[in-house]
Short mmCIF file of the C-alpha atoms (twelve columns), coordinates in Angstrom:
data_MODEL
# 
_entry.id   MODEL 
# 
loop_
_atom_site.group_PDB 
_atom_site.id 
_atom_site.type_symbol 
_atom_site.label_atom_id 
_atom_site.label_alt_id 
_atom_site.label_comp_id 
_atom_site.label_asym_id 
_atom_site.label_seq_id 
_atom_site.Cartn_x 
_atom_site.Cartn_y 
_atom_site.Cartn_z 
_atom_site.pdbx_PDB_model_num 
ATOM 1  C CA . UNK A 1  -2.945  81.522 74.503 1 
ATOM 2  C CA . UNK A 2  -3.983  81.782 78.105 1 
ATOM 3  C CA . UNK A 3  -5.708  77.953 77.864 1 
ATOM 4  C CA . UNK A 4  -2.776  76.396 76.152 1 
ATOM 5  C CA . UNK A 5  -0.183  77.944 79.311 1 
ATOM 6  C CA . UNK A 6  -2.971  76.516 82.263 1 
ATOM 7  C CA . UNK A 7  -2.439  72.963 80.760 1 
ATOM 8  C CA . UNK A 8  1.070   73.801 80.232 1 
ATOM 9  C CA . UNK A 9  0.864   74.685 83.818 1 
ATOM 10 C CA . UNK A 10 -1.259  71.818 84.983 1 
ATOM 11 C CA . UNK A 11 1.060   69.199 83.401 1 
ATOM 12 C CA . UNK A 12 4.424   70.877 84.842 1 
ATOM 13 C CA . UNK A 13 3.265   71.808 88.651 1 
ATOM 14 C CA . UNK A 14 0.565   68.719 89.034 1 
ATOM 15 C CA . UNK A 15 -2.077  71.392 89.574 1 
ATOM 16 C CA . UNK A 16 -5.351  72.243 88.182 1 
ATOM 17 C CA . UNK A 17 -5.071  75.374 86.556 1 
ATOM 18 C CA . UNK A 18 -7.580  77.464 85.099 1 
ATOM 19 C CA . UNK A 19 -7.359  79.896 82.540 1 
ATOM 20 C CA . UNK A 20 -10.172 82.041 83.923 1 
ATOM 21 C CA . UNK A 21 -7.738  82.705 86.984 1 
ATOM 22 C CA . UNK A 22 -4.803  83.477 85.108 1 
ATOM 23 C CA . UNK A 23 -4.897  86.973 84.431 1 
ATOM 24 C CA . UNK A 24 -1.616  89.404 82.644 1 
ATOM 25 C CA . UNK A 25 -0.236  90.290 86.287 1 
ATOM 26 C CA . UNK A 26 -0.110  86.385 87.500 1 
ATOM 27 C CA . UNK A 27 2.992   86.202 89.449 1 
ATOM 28 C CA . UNK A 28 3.615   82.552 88.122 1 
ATOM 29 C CA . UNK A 29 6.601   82.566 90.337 1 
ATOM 30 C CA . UNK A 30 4.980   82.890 93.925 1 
ATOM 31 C CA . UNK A 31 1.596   81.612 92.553 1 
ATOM 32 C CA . UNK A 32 2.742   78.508 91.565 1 
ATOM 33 C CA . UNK A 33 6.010   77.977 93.667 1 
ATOM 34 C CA . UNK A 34 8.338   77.703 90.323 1 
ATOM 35 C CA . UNK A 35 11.808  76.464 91.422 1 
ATOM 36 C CA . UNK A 36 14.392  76.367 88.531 1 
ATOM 37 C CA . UNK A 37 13.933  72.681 87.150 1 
ATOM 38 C CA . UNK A 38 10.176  73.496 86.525 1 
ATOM 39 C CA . UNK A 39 11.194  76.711 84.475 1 
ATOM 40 C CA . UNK A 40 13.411  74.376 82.471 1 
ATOM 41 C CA . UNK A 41 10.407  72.187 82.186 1 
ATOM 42 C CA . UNK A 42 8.030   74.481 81.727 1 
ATOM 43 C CA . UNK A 43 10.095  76.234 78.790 1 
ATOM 44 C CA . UNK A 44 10.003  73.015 77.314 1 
ATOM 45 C CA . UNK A 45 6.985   72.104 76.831 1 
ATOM 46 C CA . UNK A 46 6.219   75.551 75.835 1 
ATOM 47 C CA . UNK A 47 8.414   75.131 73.097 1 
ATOM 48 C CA . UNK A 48 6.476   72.034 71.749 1 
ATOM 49 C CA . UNK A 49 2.640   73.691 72.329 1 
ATOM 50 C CA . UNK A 50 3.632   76.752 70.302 1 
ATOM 51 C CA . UNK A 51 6.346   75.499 67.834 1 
ATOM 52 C CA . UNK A 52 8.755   77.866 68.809 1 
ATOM 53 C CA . UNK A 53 12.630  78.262 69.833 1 
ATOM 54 C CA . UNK A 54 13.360  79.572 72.613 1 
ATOM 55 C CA . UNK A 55 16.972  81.148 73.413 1 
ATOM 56 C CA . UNK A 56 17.698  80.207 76.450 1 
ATOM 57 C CA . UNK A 57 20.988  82.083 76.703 1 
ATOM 58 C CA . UNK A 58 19.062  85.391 76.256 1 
ATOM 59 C CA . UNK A 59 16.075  83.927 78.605 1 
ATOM 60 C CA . UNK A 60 14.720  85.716 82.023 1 
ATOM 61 C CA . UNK A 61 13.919  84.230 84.711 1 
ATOM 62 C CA . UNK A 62 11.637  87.653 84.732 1 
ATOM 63 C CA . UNK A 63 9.740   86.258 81.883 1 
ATOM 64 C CA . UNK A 64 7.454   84.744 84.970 1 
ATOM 65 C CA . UNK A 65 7.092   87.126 87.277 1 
ATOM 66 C CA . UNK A 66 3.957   87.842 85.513 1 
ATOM 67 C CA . UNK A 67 2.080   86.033 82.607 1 
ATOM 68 C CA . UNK A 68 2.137   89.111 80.706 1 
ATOM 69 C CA . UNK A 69 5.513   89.153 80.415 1 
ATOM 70 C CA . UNK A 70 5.564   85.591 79.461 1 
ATOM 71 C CA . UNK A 71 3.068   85.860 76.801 1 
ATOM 72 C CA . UNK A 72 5.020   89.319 75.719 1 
ATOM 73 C CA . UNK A 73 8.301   87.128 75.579 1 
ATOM 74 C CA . UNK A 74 6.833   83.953 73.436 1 
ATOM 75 C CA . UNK A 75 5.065   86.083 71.214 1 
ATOM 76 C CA . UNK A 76 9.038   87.181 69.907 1 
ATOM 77 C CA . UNK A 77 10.820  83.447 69.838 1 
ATOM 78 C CA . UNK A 78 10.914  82.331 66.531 1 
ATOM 79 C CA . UNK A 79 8.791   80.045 64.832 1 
ATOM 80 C CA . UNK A 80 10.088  76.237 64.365 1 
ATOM 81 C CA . UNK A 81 11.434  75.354 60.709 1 
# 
């Protein structure tokens, strides 16, 4: 999961990410300077790479203060039908 988020990453911020630095307490926030329009991106494209819906309503922007919590979070968005 960790190698599908870096190019996730990559493709959103224009930086070369690699999975072997991303580690569960990755504050994507201050490590990649996330403002709110790449969130929206970001969520996006997540979306698409995993096939899943994800409620933005009920969404955090604490989901990314680390990648744990992000990978905790898409693990329970449904599934696309």
């Amino acid at each position: 999961m960790k190698e599908k988020i870096a190019i996730v990453l990559q493709q959103v911020m224009d930086k070369h990410v690699s999975p072997d630095t991303l580690t569960d307490t990755t504050d994507l926030v201050s490590t990649f300077g996330f403002h709110s329009l790449d969130m929206i991106q970001f969520v996006l494209k997540m979306e698409d790479v995993f096939n899943i819906e994800v409620d933005i309503e009920n969404f955090d922007v604490q989901y990314f203060r680390n990648l744990g919590s992000l990978i905790a979070f898409l693990k329970t968005c449904p599934v696309r039908t």
